[in-house]
Backbone as a chain_set.jsonl record, in Angstrom:
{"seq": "XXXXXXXXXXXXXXXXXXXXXXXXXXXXXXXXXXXXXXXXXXXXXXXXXXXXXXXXXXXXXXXXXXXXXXXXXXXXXXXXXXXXXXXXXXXXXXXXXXXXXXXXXXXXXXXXXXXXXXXXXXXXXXXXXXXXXXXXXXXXXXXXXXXXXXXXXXXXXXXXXXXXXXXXXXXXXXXXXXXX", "coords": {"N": [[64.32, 94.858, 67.582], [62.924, 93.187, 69.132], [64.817, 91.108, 70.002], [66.144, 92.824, 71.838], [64.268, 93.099, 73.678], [63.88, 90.76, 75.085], [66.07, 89.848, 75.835], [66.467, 91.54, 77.577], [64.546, 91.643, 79.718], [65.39, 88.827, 79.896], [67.412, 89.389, 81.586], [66.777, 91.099, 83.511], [65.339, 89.142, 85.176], [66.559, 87.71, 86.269], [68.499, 86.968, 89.524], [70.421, 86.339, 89.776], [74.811, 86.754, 90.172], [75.94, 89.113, 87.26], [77.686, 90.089, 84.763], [78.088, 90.867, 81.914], [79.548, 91.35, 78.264], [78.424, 91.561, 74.564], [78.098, 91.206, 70.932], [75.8, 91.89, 69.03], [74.63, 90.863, 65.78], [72.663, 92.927, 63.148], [70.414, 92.282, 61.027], [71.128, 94.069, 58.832], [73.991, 94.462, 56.641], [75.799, 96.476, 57.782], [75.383, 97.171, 60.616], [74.775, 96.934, 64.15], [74.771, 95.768, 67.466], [75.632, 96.379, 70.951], [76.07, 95.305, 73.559], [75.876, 95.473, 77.043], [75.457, 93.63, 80.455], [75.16, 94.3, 84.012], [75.72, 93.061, 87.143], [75.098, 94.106, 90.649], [75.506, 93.617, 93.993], [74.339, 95.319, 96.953], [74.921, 96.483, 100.267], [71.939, 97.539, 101.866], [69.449, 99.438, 101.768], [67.007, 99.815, 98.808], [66.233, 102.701, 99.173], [68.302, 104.149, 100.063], [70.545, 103.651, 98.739], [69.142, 104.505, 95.411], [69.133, 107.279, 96.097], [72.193, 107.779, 95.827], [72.386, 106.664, 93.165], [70.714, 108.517, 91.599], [72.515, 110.598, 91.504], [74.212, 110.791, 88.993], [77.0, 111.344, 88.116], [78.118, 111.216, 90.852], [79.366, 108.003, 91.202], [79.301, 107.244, 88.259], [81.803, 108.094, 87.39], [84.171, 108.529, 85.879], [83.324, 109.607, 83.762], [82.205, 113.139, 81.866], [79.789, 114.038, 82.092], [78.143, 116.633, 82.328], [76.107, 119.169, 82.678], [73.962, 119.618, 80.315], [71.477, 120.586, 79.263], [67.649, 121.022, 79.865], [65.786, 120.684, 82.953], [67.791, 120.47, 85.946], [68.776, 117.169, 87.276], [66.675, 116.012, 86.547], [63.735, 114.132, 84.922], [64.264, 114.185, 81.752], [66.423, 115.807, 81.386], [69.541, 116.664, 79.734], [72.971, 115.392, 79.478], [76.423, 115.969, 79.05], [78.401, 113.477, 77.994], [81.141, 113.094, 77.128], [84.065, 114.875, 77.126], [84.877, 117.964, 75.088], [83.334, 116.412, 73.343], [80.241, 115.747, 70.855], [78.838, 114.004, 72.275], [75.643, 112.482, 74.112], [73.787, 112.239, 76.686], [70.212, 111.245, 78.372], [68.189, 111.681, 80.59], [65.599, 109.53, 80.753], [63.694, 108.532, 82.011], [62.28, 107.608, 85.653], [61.709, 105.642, 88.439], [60.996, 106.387, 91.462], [63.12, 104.9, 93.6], [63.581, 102.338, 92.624], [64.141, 102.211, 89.49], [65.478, 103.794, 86.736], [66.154, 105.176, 83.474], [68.235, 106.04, 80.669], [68.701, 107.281, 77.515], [71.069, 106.894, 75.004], [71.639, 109.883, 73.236], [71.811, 110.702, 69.529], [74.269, 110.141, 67.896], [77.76, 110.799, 66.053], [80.49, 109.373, 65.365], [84.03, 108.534, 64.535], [83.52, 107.156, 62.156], [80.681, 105.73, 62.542], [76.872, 106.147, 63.338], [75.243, 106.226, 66.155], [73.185, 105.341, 68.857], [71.704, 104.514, 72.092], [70.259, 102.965, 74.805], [69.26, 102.625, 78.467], [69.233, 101.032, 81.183], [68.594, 100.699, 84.322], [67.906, 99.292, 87.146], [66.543, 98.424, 90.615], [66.421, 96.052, 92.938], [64.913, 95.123, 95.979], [66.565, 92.637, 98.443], [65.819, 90.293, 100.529], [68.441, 91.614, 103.039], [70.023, 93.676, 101.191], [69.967, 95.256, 98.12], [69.775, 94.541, 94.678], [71.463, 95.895, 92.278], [70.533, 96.504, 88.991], [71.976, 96.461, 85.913], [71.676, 96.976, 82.57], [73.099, 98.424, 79.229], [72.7, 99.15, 75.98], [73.531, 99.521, 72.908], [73.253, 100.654, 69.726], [74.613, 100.475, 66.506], [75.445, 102.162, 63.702], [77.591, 101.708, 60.647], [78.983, 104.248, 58.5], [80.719, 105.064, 57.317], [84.095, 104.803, 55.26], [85.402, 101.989, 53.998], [86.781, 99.529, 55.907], [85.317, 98.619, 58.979], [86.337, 99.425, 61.593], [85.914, 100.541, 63.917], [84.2, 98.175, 65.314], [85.311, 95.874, 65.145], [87.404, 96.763, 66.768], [85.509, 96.778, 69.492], [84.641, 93.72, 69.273], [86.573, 92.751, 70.582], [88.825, 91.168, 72.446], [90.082, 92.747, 74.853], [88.817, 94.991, 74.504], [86.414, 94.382, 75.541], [86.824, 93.172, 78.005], [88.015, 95.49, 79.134], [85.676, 97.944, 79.037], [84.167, 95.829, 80.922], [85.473, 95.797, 83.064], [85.713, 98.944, 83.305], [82.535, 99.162, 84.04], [82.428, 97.467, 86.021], [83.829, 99.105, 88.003], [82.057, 101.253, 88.134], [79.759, 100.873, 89.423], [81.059, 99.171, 91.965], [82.381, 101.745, 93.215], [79.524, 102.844, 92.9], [78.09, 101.189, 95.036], [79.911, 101.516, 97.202], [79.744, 103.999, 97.721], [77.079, 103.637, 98.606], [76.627, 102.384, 100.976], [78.21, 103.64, 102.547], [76.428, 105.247, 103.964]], "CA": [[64.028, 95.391, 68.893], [62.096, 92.365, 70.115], [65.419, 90.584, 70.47], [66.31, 93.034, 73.031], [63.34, 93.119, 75.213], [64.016, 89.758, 75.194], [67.336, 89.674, 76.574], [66.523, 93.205, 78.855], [63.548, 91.059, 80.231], [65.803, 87.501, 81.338], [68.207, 90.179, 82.668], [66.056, 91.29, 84.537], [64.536, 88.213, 85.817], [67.628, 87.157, 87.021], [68.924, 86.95, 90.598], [72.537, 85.636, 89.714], [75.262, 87.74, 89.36], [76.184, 88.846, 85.752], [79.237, 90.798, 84.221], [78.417, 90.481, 79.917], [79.107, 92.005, 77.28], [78.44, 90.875, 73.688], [77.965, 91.901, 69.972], [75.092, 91.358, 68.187], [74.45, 91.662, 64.344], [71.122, 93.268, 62.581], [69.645, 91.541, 59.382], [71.481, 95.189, 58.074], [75.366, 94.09, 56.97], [76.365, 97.446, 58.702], [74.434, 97.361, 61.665], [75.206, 96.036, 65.374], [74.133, 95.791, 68.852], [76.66, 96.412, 71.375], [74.939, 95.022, 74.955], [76.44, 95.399, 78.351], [74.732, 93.665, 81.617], [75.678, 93.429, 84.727], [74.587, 93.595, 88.758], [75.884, 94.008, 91.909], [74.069, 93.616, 95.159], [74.989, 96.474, 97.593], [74.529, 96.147, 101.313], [71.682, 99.06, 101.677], [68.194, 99.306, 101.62], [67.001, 100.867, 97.953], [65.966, 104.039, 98.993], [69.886, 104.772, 100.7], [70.972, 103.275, 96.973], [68.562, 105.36, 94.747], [69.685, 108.702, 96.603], [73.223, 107.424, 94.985], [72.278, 106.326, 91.767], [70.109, 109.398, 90.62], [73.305, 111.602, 91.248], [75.377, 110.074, 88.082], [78.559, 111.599, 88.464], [78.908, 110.337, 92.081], [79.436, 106.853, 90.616], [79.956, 107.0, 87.018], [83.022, 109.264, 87.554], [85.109, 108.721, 84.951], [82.4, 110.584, 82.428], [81.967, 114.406, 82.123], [78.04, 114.493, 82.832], [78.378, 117.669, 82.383], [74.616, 119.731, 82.385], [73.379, 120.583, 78.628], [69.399, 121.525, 79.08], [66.6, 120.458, 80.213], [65.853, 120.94, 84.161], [68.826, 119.556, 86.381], [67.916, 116.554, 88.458], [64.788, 115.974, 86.297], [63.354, 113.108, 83.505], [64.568, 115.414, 80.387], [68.125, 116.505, 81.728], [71.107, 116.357, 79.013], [74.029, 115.573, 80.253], [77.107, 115.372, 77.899], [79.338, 112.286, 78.407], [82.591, 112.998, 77.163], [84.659, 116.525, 77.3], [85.046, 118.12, 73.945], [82.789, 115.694, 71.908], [78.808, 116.045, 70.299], [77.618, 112.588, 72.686], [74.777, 113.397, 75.106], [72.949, 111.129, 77.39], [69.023, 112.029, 78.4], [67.578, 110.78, 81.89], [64.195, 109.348, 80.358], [62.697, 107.596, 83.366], [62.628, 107.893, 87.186], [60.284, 105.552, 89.091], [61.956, 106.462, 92.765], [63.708, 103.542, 94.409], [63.286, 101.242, 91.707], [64.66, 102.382, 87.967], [66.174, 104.174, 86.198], [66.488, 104.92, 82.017], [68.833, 107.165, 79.829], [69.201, 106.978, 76.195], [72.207, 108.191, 73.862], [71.41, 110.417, 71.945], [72.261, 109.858, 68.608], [75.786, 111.001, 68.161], [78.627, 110.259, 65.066], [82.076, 109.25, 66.16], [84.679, 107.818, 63.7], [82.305, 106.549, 60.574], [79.775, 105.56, 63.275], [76.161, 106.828, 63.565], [74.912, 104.873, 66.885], [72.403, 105.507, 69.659], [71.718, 103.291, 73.051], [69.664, 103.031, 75.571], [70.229, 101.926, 79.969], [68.203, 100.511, 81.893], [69.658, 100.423, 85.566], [67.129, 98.365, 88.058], [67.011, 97.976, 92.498], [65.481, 95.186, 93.278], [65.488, 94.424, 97.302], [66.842, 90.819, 97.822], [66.682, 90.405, 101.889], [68.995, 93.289, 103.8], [70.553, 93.582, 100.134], [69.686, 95.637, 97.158], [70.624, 94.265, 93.615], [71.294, 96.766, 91.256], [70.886, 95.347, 87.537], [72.425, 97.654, 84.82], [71.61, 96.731, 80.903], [73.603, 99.437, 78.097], [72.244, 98.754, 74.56], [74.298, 100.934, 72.101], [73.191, 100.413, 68.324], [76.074, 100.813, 66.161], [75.523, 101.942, 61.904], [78.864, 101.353, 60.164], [78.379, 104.838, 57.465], [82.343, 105.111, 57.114], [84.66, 104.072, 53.861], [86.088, 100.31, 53.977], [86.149, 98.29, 57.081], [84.499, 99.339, 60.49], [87.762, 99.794, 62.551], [85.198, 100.704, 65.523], [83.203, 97.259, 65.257], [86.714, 95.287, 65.38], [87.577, 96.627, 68.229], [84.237, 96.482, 70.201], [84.784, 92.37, 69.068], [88.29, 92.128, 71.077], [88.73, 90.228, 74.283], [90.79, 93.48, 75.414], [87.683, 96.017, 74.517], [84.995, 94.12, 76.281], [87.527, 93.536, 79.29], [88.016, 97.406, 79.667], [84.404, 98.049, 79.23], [83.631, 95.079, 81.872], [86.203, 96.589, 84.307], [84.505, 100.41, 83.563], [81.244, 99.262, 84.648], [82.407, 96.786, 87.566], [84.229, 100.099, 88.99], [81.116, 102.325, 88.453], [79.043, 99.773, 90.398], [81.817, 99.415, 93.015], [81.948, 103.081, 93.618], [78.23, 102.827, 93.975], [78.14, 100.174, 96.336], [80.913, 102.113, 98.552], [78.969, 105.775, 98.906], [75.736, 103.531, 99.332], [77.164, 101.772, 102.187], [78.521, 104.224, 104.194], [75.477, 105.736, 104.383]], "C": [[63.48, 94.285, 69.801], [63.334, 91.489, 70.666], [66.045, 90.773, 71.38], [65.853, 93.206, 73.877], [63.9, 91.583, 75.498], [65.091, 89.495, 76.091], [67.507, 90.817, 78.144], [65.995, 92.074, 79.98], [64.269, 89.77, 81.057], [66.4, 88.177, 82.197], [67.908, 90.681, 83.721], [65.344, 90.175, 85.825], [65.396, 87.436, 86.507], [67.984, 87.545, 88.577], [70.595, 86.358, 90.9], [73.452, 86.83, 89.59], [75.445, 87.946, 87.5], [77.341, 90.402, 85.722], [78.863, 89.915, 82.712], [78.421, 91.376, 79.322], [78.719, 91.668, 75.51], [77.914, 92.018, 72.268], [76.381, 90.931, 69.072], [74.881, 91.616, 66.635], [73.492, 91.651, 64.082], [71.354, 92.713, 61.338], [70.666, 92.42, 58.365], [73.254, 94.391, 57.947], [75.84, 95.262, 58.071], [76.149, 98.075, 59.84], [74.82, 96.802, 63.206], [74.438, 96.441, 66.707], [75.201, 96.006, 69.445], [75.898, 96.096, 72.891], [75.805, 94.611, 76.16], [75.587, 94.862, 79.682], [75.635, 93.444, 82.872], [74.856, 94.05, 86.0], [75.473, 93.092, 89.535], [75.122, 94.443, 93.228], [75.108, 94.115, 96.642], [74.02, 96.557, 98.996], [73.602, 97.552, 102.333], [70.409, 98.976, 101.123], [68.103, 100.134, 100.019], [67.029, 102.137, 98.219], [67.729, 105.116, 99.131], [70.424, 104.992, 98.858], [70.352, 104.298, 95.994], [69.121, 107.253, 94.806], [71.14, 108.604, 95.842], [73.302, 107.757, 93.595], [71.639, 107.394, 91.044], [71.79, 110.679, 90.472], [74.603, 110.71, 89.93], [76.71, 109.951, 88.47], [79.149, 111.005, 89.391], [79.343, 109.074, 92.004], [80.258, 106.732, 88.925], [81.029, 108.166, 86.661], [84.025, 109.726, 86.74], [84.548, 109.826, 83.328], [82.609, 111.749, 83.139], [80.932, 114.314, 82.924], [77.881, 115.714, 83.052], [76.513, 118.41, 82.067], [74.66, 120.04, 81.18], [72.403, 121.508, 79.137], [68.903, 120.313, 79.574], [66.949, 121.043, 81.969], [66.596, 119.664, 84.851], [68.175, 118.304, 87.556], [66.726, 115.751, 87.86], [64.833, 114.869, 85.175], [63.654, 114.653, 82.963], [66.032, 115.784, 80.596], [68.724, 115.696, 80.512], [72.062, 115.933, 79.51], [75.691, 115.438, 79.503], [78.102, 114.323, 78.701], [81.108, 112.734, 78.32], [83.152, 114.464, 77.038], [84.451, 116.446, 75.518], [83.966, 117.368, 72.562], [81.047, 115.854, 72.04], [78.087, 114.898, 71.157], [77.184, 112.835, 73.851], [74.117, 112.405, 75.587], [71.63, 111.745, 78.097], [68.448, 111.2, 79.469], [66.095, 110.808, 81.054], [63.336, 109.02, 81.069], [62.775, 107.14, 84.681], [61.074, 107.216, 87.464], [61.303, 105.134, 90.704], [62.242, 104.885, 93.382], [63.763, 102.359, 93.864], [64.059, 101.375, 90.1], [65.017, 103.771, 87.34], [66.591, 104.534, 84.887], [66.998, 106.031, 81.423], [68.587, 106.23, 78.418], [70.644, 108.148, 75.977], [71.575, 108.425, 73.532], [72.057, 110.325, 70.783], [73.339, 110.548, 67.8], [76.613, 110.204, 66.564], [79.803, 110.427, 65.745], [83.029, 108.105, 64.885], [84.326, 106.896, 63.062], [81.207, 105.549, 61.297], [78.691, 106.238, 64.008], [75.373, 105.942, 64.719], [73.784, 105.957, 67.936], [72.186, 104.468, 70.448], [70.26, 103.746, 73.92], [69.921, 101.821, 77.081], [68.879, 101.91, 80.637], [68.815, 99.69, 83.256], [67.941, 100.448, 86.777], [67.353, 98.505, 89.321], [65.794, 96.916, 92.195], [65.661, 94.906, 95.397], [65.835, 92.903, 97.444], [67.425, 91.033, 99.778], [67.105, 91.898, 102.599], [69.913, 93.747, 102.265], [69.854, 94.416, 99.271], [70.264, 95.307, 95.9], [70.115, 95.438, 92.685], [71.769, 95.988, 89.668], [71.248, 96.789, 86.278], [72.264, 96.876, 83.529], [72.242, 97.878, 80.278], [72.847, 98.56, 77.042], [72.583, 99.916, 73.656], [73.682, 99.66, 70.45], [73.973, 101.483, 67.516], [75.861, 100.785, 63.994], [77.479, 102.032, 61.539], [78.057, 102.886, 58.75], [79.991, 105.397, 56.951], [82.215, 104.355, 55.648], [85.428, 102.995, 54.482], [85.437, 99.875, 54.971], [85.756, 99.14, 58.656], [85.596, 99.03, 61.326], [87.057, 99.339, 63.827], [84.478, 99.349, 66.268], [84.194, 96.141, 65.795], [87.067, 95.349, 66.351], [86.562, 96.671, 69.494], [84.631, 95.136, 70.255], [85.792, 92.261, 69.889], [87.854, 91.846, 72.506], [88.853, 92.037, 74.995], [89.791, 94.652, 75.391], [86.615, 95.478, 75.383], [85.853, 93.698, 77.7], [87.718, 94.815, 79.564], [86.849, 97.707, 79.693], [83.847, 97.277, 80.583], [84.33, 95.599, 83.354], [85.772, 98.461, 84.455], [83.532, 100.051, 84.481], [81.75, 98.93, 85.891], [83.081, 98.448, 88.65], [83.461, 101.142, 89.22], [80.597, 102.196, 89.585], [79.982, 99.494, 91.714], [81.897, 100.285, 93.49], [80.176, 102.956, 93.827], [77.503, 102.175, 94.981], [79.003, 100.585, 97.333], [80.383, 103.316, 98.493], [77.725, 104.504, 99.017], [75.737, 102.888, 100.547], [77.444, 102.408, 103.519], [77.752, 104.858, 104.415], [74.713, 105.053, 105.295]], "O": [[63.535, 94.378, 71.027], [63.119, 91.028, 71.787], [66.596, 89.875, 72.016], [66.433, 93.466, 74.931], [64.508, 91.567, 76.568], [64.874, 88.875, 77.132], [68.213, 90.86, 79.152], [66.704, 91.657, 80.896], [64.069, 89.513, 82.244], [66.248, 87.959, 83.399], [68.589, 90.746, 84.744], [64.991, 90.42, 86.978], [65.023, 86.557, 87.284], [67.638, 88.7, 88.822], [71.413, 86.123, 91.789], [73.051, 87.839, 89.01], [75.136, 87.093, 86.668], [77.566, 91.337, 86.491], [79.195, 88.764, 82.428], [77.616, 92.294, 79.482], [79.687, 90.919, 75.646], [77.507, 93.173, 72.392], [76.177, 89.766, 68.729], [75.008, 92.797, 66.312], [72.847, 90.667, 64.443], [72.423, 92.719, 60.729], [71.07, 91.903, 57.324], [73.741, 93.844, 58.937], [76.232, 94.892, 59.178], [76.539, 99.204, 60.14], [75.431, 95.756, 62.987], [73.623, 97.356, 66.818], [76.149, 95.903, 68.667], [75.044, 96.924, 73.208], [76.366, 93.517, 76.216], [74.881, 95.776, 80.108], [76.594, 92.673, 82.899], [73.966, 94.895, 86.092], [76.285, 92.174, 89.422], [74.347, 95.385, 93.393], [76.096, 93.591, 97.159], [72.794, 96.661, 98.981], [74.136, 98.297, 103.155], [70.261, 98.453, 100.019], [68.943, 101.014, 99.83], [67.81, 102.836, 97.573], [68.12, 106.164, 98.617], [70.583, 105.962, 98.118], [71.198, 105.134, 95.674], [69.362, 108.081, 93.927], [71.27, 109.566, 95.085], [73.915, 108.637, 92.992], [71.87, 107.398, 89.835], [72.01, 111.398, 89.498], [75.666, 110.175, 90.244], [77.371, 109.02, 88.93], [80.218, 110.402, 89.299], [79.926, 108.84, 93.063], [81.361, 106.297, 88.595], [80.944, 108.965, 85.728], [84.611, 110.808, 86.743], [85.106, 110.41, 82.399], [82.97, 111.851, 84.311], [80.958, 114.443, 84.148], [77.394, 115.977, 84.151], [75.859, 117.944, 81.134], [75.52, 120.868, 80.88], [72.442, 122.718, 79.364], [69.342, 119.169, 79.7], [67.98, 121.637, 82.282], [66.383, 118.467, 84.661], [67.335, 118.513, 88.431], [65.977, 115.013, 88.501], [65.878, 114.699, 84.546], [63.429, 115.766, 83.44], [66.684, 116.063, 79.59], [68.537, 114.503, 80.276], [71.922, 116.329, 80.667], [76.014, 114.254, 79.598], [78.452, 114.455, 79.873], [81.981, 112.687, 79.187], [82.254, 115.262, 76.773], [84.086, 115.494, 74.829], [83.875, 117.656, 71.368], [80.545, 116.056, 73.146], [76.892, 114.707, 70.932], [77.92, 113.317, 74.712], [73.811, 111.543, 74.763], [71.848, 112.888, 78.5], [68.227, 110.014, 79.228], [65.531, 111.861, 80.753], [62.151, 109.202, 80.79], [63.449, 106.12, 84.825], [59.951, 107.607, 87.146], [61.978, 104.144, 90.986], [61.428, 103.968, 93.494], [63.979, 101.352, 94.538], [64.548, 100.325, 89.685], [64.547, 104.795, 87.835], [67.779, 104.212, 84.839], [66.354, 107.073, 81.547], [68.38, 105.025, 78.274], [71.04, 109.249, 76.36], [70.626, 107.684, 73.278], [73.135, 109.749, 70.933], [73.088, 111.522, 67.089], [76.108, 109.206, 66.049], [80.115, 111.34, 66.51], [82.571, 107.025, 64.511], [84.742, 105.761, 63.296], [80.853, 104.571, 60.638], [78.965, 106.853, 65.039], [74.835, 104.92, 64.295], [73.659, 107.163, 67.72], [72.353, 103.368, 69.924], [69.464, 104.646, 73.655], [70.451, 100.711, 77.034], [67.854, 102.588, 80.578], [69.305, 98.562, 83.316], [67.19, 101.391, 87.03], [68.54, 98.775, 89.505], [64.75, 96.947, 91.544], [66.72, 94.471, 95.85], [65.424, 92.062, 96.644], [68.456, 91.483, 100.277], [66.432, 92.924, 102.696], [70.813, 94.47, 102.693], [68.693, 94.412, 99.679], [71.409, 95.749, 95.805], [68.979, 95.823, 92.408], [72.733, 95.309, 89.315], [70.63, 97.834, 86.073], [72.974, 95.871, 83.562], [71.859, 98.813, 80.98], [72.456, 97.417, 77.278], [72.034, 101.018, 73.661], [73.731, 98.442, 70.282], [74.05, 102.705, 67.645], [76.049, 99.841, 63.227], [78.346, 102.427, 62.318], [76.974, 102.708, 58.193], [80.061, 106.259, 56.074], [81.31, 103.762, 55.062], [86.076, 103.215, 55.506], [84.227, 99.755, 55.163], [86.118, 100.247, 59.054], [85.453, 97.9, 61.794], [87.285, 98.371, 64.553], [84.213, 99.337, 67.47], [83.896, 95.535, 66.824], [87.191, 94.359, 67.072], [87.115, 96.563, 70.589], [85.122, 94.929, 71.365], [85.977, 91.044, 69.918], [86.961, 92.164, 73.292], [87.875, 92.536, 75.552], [89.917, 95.401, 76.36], [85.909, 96.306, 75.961], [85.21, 94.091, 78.673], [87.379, 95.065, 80.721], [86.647, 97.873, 80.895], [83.135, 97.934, 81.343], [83.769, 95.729, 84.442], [85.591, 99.058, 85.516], [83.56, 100.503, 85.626], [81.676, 99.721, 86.831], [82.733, 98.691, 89.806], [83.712, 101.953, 90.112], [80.725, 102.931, 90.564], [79.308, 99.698, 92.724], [81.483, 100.139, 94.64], [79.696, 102.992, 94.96], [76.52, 102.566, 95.611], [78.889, 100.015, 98.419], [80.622, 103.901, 99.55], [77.381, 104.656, 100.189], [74.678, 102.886, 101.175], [77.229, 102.163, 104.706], [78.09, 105.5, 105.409], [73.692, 105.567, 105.752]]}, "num_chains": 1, "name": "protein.A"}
């Protein structure tokens, strides 16, 4: 865990752009990190931005986000991610105009027992707002033979589709926070 404050923390401390994604491995053979950052600086005072960013869906569009439980709108809300499947995402932390934190919840998907956690940032920068997004998905391997899922996480062609997901979330939320 300390190796990802570590990495949350430069990410944060940064003012450059960034677009990464990368794999890390735990001490565990069957164990992984899966770590997404990136930021995009959206022409738009925070507060315009924040009004954006708490509504998910309006942005991250391609997910369900569909309501589970908890009160809508609120730290505690469910929200499920994908149609048809058991994986649930949990708004953990709202400090207005500033941050932002979900976790997965801790879901199984083809011989993979994983859980994450997001950590989506405003910083003002000038007439500018940078929004910094971190994912952190931890990834058990509890499947028979080889980790199929881990393989392809590793491919140029998986962390390019992932890097083009986010950049188009973040693009969509830089075009409603704009025309506001």
């Amino acid at each position: 865990m300390k190796y990802f404050y570590t990495i949350l923390l430069g990410f944060l401390a940064s003012s450059h752009s960034v677009a990464e994604d990368f794999i890390s491995q735990e001490s565990a053979v069957n164990t992984y990190n899966y770590v997404s950052s990136y930021e995009i600086a959206i022409n738009s005072p925070p507060g315009e931005v924040w009004k954006n960013l708490e509504n998910l869906k309006s942005w991250m569009y391609a997910f369900e986000l569909s309501h589970h439980s908890g009160n809508k709108g609120e730290v505690g809300e469910v929200l499920r991610l994908y149609p048809n499947q058991q994986f649930y995402i949990q708004v953990t932390g709202k400090v207005e105009n500033k941050l932002l934190t979900i976790v997965n919840l801790p879901s199984s998907f083809n011989g993979e027992e994983s859980t994450g956690v997001g950590v989506i940032s405003l910083v003002p920068s000038g007439s500018e707002t940078l929004v910094q997004l971190t994912m952190s998905r931890r990834y058990e391997w509890v499947g028979e033979g080889e980790n199929t899922m881990k393989a392809k996480r590793e491919s140029k062609e998986f962390q390019g589709s992932t890097a083009q997901m986010w950049g188009n979330f973040l693009n969509k939320l830089k075009e409603i926070s704009e025309k506001t």
